[in-house]
TORNUGU-562931 format. One record per residue (C-alpha): residue number from 1; chain; x, y, z. Coordinates in steps of 0.001 Angstrom, whole numbers, plus 524288, in hexadecimal, padded with zeros to 5 digits. Layout:
BEGIN
{NUM,'A',{X,Y,Z}}
...
END
This chain:
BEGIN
{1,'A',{80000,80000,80000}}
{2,'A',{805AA,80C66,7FA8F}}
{3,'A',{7FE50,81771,8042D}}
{4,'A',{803F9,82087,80CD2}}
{5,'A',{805E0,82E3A,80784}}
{6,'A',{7F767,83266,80C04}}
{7,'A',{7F9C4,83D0A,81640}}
{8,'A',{7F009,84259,81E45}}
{9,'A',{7EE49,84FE4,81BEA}}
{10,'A',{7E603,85868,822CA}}
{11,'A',{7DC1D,8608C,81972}}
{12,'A',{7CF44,868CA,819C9}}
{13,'A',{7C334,865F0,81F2C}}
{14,'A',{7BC23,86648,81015}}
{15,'A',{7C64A,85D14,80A79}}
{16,'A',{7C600,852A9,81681}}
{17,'A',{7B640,854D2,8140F}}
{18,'A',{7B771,854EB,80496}}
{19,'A',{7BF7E,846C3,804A4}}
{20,'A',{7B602,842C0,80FFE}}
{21,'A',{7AA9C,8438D,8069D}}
{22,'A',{7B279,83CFE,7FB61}}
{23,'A',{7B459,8328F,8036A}}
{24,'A',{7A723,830FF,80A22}}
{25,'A',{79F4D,82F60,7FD18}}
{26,'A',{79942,8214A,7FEB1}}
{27,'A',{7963E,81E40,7EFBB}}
{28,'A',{797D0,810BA,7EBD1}}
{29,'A',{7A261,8109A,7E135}}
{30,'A',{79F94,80E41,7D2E5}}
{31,'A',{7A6F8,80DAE,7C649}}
{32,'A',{7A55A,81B38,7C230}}
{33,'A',{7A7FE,819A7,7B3A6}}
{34,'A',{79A0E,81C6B,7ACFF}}
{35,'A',{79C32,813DB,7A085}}
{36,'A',{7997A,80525,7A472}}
{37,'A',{7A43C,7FFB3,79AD6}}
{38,'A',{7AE7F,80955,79EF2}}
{39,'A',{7AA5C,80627,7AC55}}
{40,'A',{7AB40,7F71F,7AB73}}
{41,'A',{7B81D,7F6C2,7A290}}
{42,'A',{7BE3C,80043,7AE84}}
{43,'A',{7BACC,7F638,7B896}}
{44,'A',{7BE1A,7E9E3,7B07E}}
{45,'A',{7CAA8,7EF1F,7AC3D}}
{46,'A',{7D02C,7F3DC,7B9D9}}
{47,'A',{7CAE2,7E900,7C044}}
{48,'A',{7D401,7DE46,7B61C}}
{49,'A',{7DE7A,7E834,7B9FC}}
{50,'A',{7DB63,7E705,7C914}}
{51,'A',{7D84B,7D77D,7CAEB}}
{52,'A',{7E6A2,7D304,7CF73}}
{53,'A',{7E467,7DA51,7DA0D}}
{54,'A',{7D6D1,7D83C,7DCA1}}
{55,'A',{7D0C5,7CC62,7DA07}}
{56,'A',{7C343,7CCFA,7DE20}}
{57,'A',{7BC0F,7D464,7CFBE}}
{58,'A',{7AFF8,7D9CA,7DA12}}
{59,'A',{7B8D3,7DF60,7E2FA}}
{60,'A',{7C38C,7E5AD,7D746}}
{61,'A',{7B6FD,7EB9F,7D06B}}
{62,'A',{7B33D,7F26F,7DC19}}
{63,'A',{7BF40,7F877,7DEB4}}
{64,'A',{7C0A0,7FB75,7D135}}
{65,'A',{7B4AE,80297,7D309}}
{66,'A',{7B727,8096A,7DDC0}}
{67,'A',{7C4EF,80F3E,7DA0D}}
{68,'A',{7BF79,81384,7CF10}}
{69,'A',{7B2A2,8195E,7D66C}}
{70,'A',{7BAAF,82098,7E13B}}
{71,'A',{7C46B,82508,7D74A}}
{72,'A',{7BAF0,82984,7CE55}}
{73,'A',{7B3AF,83003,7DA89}}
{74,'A',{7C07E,836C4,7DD53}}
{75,'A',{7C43D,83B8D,7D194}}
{76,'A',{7D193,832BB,7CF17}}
{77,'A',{7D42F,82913,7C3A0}}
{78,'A',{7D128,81ADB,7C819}}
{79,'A',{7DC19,816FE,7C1E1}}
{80,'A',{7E4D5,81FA4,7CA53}}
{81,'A',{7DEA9,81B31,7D68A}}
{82,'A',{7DF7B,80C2A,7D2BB}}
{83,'A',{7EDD9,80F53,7D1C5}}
{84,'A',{7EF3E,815D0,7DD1F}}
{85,'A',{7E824,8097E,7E3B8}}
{86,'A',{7EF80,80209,7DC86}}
{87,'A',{7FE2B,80749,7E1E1}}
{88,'A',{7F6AF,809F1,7EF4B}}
{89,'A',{7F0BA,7FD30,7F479}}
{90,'A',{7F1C6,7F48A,7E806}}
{91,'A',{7E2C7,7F2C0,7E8B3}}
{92,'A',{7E3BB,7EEA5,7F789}}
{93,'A',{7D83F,7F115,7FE03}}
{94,'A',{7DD1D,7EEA4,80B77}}
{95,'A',{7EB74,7F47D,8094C}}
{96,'A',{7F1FD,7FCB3,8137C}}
{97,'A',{7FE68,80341,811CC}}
{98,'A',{80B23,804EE,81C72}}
{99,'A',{8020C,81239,81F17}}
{100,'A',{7F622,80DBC,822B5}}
{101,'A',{7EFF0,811DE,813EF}}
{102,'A',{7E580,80903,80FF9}}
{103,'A',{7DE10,802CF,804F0}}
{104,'A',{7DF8A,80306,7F56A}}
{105,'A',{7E11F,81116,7F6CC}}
{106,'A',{7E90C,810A1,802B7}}
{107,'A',{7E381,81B47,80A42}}
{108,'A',{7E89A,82099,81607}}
{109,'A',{7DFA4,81F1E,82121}}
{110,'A',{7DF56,82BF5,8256B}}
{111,'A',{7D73B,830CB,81999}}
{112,'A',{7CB96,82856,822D2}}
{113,'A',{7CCDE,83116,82CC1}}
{114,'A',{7CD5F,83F29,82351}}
{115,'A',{7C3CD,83C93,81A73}}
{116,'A',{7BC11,82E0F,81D78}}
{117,'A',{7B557,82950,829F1}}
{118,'A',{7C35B,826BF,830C1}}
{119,'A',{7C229,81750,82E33}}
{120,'A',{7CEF5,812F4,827A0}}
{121,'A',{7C8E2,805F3,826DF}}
{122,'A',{7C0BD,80AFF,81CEA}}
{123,'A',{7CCC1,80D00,81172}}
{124,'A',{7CE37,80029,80F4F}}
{125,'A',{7BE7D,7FEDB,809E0}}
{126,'A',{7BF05,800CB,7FBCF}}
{127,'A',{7B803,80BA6,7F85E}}
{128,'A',{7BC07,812B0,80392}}
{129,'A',{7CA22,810CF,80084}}
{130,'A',{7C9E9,815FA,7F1C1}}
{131,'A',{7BF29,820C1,7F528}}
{132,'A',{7C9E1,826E6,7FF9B}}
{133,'A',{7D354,822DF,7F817}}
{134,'A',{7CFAD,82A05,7EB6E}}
{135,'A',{7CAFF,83510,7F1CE}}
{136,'A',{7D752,838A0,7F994}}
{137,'A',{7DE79,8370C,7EDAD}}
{138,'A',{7D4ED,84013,7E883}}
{139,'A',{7D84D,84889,7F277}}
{140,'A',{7E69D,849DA,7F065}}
{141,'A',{7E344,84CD7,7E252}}
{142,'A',{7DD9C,85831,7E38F}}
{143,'A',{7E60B,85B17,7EF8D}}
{144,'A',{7F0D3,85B1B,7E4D5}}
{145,'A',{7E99D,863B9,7DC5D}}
{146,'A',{7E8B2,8554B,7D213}}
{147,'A',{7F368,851EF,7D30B}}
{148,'A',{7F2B1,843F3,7D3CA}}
{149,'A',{80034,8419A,7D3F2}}
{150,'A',{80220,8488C,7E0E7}}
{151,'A',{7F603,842D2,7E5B4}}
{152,'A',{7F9F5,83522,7E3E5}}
{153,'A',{805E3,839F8,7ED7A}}
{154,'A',{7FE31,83EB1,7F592}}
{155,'A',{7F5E3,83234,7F69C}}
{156,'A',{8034E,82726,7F8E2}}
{157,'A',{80E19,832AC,7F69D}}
{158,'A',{817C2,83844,7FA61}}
{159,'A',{81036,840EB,7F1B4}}
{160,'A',{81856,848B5,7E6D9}}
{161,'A',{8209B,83B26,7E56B}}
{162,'A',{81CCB,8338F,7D7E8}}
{163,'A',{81D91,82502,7DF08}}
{164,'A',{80FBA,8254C,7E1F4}}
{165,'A',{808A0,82A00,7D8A7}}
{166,'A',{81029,8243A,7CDE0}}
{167,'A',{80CC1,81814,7D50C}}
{168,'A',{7FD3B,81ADC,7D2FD}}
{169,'A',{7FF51,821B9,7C5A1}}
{170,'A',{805C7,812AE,7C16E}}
{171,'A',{7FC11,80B7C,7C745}}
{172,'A',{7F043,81439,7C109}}
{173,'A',{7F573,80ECF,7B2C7}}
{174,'A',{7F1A4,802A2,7B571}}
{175,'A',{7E6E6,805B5,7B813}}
{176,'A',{7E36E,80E39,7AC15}}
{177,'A',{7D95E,807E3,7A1A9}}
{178,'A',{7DDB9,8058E,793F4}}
{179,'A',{7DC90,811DA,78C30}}
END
C-alpha cells in the first residue's frame, strides 16, 4: 500500500462543510454513460482487464461501476482513478499501509473525522472508500488551481516530486480504451 503523503490540514468552515456534503450524498452508484453499448463495452472491457485480480465477475462489475460512478460524480477521469487504485492498494479492498491509510484508495483515516461521521471503519466499505477517495482528490485539484500533477503529490507525495504521479499517470494507460 502506497499512502502516506495525506496531511491533515486545517481549513475553513465552508470547505470542511462543502466536502462534508460531497461525501454525505447517499445515491446508489450507476454507470453513468447514457448510451447502453458504450456503457456495456466500458464494463466488459475493464472488467477482462481487471479479472487476475478479481475473480468473482459480480463483485469486479460493481466496482467497476462504482469507480466509474464516484469518479464521474467528482469530476476525474476513471481511468486516472483506476490507476491511482491501481499503484495505491492494487485493488485491495482491505489494504492498509505502514501509515494507517486504508482501502483501494488508501485513505488516511483522519479524513473520517474532518469531513465523515468519524468511523474509520467505514473506508474500507466500497463505496465509501472511492466516494472519499475521489472527492479528496477532487479537493487537492482545485486546491492546486488543476493541476493534477501537484494534486496527485499532494494525495501520496512528497508533492512537487514526479515518483508519484508518474506512478498513476502509467497505470491510467492501461487502463485507457482502444481509440
Amino acid at each position: 500500500a502506497q499512502a502516506g503523503a495525506q496531511q491533515y490540514e486545517p481549513m475553513a468552515a465552508s470547505v470542511r462543510a462543502a466536502l462534508h456534503a460531497a461525501v454525505s450524498d447517499a445515491a446508489a452508484p450507476m454507470l453513468p454513460i447514457p448510451d447502453a453499448g458504450e456503457r456495456a463495452q466500458w464494463l466488459d472491457e475493464m472488467s477482462r482487464r481487471l479479472h487476475k485480480r478479481i475473480p468473482n465477475e459480480a463483485y469486479r462489475k460493481e466496482l467497476l461501476t462504482t469507480i466509474h460512478y464516484e469518479a464521474t460524480r467528482a469530476g476525474l477521469d476513471p481511468q486516472m482513478v483506476l490507476g491511482l487504485i491501481q499503484v495505491e492498494s492494487n485493488f485491495r479492498k482491505f489494504a492498509v499501509s505502514s501509515v494507517g491509510a486504508r482501502g483501494y484508495m488508501q485513505v488516511m483515516p483522519f479524513w473520517t473525522r474532518v469531513i465523515g461521521d468519524g468511523d474509520p471503519a467505514k473506508l474500507f466499505h466500497m463505496q465509501t472508500n472511492l466516494r472519499f477517495g475521489c472527492v479528496i482528490l477532487r479537493h487537492y485539484i482545485e486546491r492546486e488551481r488543476g493541476d493534477t500533477f501537484m494534486a496527485l503529490g499532494r494525495y501520496n507525495g512528497p508533492r512537487g516530486k514526479d515518483t508519484y504521479p508518474n506512478l498513476v499517470y502509467g497505470a491510467q494507460k492501461q487502463w485507457l480504451m482502444p481509440a
